[in-house]
DRENLUMRO-429866 format. One line per 4 residues: number of its first residue (from 1); their letters; for each residue x, y, z of C-alpha. Coordinates in pm, 1 decimal, padded with zeros to 6 digits. Layout:
DRENLUMRO-429866
NUM	a	X,Y,Z ~ ...
//
This chain:
DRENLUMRO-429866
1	xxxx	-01493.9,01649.5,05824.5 ~ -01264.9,01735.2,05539.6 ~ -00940.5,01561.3,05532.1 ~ -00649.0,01685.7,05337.4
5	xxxx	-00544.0,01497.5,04988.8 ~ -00271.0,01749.9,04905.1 ~ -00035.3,01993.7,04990.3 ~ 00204.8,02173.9,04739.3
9	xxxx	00314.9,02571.1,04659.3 ~ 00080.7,02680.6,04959.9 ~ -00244.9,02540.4,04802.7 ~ -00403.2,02283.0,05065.2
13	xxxx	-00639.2,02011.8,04823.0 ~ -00923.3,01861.6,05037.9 ~ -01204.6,01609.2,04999.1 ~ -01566.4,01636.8,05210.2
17	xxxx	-01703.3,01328.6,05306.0 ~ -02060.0,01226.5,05198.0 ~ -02011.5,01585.9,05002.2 ~ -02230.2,01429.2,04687.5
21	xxxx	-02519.5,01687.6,04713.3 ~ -02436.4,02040.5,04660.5 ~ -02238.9,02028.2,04294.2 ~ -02348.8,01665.8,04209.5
25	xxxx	-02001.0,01607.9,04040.5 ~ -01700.2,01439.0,04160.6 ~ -01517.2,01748.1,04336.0 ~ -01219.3,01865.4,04577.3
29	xxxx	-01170.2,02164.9,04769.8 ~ -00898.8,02395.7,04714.6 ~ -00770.7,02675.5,04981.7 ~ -00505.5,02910.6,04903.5
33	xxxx	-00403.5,03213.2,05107.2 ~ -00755.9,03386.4,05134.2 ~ -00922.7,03202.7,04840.5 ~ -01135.9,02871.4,04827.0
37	xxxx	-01310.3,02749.6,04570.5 ~ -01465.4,02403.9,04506.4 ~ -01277.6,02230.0,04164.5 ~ -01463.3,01909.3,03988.6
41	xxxx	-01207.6,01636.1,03942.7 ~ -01218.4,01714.3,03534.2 ~ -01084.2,02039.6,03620.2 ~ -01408.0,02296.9,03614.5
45	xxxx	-01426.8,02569.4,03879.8 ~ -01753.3,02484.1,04032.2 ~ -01744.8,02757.1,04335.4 ~ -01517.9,03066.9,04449.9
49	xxxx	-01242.0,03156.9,04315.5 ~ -00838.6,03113.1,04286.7 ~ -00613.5,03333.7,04150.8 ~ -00535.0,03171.1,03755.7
53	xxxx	-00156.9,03071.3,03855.8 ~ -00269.4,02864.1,04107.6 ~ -00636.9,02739.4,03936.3 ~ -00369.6,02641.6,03629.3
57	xxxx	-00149.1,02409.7,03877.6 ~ -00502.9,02246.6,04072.1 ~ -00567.9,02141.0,03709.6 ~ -00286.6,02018.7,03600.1
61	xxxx	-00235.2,01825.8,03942.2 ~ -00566.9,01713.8,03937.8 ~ -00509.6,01580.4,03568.0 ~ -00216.1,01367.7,03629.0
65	xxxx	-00390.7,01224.0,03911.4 ~ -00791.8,01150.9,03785.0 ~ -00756.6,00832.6,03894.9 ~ -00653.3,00858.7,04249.1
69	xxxx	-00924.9,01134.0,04267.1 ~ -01191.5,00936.8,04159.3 ~ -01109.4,00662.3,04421.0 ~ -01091.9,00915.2,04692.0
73	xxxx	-01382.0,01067.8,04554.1 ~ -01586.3,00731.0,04561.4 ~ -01496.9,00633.8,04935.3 ~ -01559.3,00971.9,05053.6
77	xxxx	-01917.1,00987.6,04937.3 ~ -01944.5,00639.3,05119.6 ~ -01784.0,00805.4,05471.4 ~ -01487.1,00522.8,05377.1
81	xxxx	-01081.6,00755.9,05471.8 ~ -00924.2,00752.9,05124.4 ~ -00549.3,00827.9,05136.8 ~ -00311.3,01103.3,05054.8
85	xxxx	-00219.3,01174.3,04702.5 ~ 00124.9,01295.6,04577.2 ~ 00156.1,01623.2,04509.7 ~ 00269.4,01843.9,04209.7
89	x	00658.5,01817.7,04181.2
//
């Protein structure tokens, strides 16, 4: 299951939960128009790809809101819903 964090410009932000095994590092999941890519919460492209626009405004967005990530990011991995987080204004 992979519940959405984020919506904003056309880029949908989700979270996977129990998703601690593959990458190891706290990480969302970014789709936009016919990319996807796996982003760690500190910003690095982990998997896939986005075009740089877009991989520039997941960072940013995912800057102002570390904290809310790693929350999310810590009840997902325990199977616990985490909530929405704003999105980039």
């Amino acid at each position: 299951m992979m519940p959405e964090l984020c919506r904003f410009y056309n880029i949908v932000i989700k979270m996977i939960y129990m998703d601690d095994g593959q990458h190891n590092k706290p990480h969302f999941h970014v789709m936009y128009a016919e990319y996807e890519a796996s982003v760690g919460i500190d910003g690095e492209l982990l998997a896939g790809s986005l075009p740089v626009k877009q991989l520039k405004l997941v960072q940013a967005w995912a800057a102002i809101h570390e904290d809310e990530l790693y929350a999310a990011w810590n009840n997902a991995v325990r199977g616990i819903p985490f909530g929405k987080i704003a999105p980039l204004q």
